[in-house]
N, C-alpha and C positions, 0 to 999 in steps of 0.2 A: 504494500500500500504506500504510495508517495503522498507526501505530506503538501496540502493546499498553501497557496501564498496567501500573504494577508486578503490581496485585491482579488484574489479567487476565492478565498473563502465564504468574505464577503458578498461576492455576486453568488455564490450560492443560498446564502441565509436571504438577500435578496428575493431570490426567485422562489424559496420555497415558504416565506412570508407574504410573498402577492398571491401565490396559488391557495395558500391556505387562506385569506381574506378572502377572497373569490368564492372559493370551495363555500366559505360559510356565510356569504354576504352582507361581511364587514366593511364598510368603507373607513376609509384613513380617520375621519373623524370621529367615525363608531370608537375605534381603537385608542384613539385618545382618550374619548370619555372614560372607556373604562378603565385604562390603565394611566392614566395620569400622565402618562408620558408627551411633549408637545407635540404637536403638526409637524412643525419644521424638522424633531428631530427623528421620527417617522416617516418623513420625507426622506429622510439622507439613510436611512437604512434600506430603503425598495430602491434609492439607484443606489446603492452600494460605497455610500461617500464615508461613512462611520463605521464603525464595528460596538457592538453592542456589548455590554458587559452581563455578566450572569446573570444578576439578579434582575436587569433588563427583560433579557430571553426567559427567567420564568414568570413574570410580570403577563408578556406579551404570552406567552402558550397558555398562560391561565384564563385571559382572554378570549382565545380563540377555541378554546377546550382542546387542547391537543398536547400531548407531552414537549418537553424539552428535545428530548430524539425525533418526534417528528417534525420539529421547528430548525432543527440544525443539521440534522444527518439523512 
């Protein structure tokens, strides 16, 4: 298994954060709401401009009902 670079890691926490909002039709602002987290910096995780910190990612998976593995892996 070869290890993701930062900017690839990111584009895939990216894509697999847009698909699971879709999957459960959460729009970017639903996602704020419930997880406190801003717009803008929800914005910069779907194009892949930040990297998100853990307690981030279970913030947001708790949001979307889905575990941590399936937010990242």
């Amino acid at each position: 298994m070869t290890k993701l670079t930062e900017q690839e890691s990111r584009k895939q926490f990216a894509g697999r954060l847009d698909s699971l909002m879709k999957d459960r039709g959460i729009s970017r602002q639903e996602l704020t709401n419930r997880t406190g987290i801003s717009a803008m910096t929800i914005s910069r995780y779907l194009n892949a401009k930040h990297t998100a910190q853990i307690d981030i990612v279970v913030k947001i998976a708790k949001a979307l009902s889905c575990t941590v593995d399936e937010l990242v892996n």
